[in-house]
N, C-alpha and C positions, 0 to 999 in steps of 0.2 A: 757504129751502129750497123747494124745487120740487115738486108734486102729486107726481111719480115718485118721489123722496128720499123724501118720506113712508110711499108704499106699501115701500119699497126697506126702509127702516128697520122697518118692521110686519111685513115677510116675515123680517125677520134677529131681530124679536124672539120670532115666533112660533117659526120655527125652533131657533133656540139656546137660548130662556129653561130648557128644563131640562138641558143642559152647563152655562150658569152658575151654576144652583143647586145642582148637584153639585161645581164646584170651588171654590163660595163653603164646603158644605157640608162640603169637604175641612180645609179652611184654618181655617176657625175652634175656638173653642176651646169644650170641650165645656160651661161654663156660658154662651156665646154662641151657641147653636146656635137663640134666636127670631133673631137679627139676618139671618136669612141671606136671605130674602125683602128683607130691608133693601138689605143688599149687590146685590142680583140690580138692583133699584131702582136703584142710584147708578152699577152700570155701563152702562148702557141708557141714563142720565141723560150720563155721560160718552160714549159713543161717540153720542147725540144732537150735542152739542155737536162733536163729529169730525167728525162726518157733515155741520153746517149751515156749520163752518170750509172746506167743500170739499175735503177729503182722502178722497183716492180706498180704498178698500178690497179689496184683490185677496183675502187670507184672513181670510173674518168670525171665523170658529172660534178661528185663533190670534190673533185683533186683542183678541175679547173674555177669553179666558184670559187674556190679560196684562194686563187691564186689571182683571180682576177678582183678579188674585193682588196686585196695584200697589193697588186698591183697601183690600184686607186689608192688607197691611203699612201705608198710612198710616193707618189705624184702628188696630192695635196700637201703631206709633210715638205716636200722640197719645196713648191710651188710657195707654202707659208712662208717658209726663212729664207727667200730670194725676194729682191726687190727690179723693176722695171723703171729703167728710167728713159726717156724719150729722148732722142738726139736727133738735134737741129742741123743735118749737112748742107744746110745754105747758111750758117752762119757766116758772121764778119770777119770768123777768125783764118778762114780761106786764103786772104790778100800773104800773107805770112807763113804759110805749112813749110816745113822744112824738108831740106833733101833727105835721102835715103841715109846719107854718111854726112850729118852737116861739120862743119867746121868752125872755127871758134868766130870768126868773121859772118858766118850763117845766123848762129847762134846768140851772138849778139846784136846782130840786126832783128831779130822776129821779137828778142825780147826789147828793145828801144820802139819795134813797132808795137807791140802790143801795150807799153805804155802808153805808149800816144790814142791810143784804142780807148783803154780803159778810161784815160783822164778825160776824155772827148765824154765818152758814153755815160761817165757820174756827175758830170759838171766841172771838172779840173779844179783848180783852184789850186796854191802852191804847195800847202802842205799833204793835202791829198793826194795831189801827182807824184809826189813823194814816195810817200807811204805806199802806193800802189805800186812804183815802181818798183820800189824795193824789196816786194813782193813777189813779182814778175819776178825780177833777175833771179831771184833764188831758185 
């Protein structure tokens, strides 16, 4: 990109950045309403990239509205078919974490400990402990 592209791009950012914050602000959802600064970042970030591909821009207004409504939907598209799962780092399984390079003597210990773990935490019992171990070890 060329000295002028830069300036060109810094007058459309200073310009429009709040229409994009208001259609970002439109579009999302009301327990996302930090991300939207976020958003405003990724379209700028994208029509950078437009701008340095050499594609001409006759309407800044309607180039960034679409780009920032196209931004929000592939952010809820991924957001949908991901899932969040919470992890507990005080868990019990601490006592046993394994080295960097374990060895087969490592390895066998954490899973004989984590039998003993498990049979403890569901009520043991002999065939249980079993089955659970044999779970573990695998």
């Amino acid at each position: 990109m060329t000295r002028d592209d830069e300036e060109r791009f810094a007058d459309l950012y200073r310009q429009h950045l709040p229409m994009v914050r208001r259609v970002a602000a439109d579009g999302v959802r009301r327990d996302d309403r930090g991300l939207v600064e976020d958003f405003a970042q990724v379209v700028f970030l994208r029509l950078w990239s437009y701008l340095a591909a050499g594609n001409p821009v006759d309407r800044p207004a309607a180039l960034l509205g679409t780009i920032t409504r196209h931004t929000l939907i592939d952010y809820y598209r991924v957001k949908r078919n991901t899932s969040t799962v919470a992890v507990d780092f005080t868990d019990s399984f601490e006592a046993f974490r394994l080295p960097v390079a374990p060895g087969a003597e490592d390895v066998a210990v954490a899973r004989m400990e984590a039998c003993e773990l498990f049979a403890g935490d569901l009520g043991g019992g002999d065939v249980f402990e079993r089955v659970l171990c044999l779970a573990v070890a695998r």
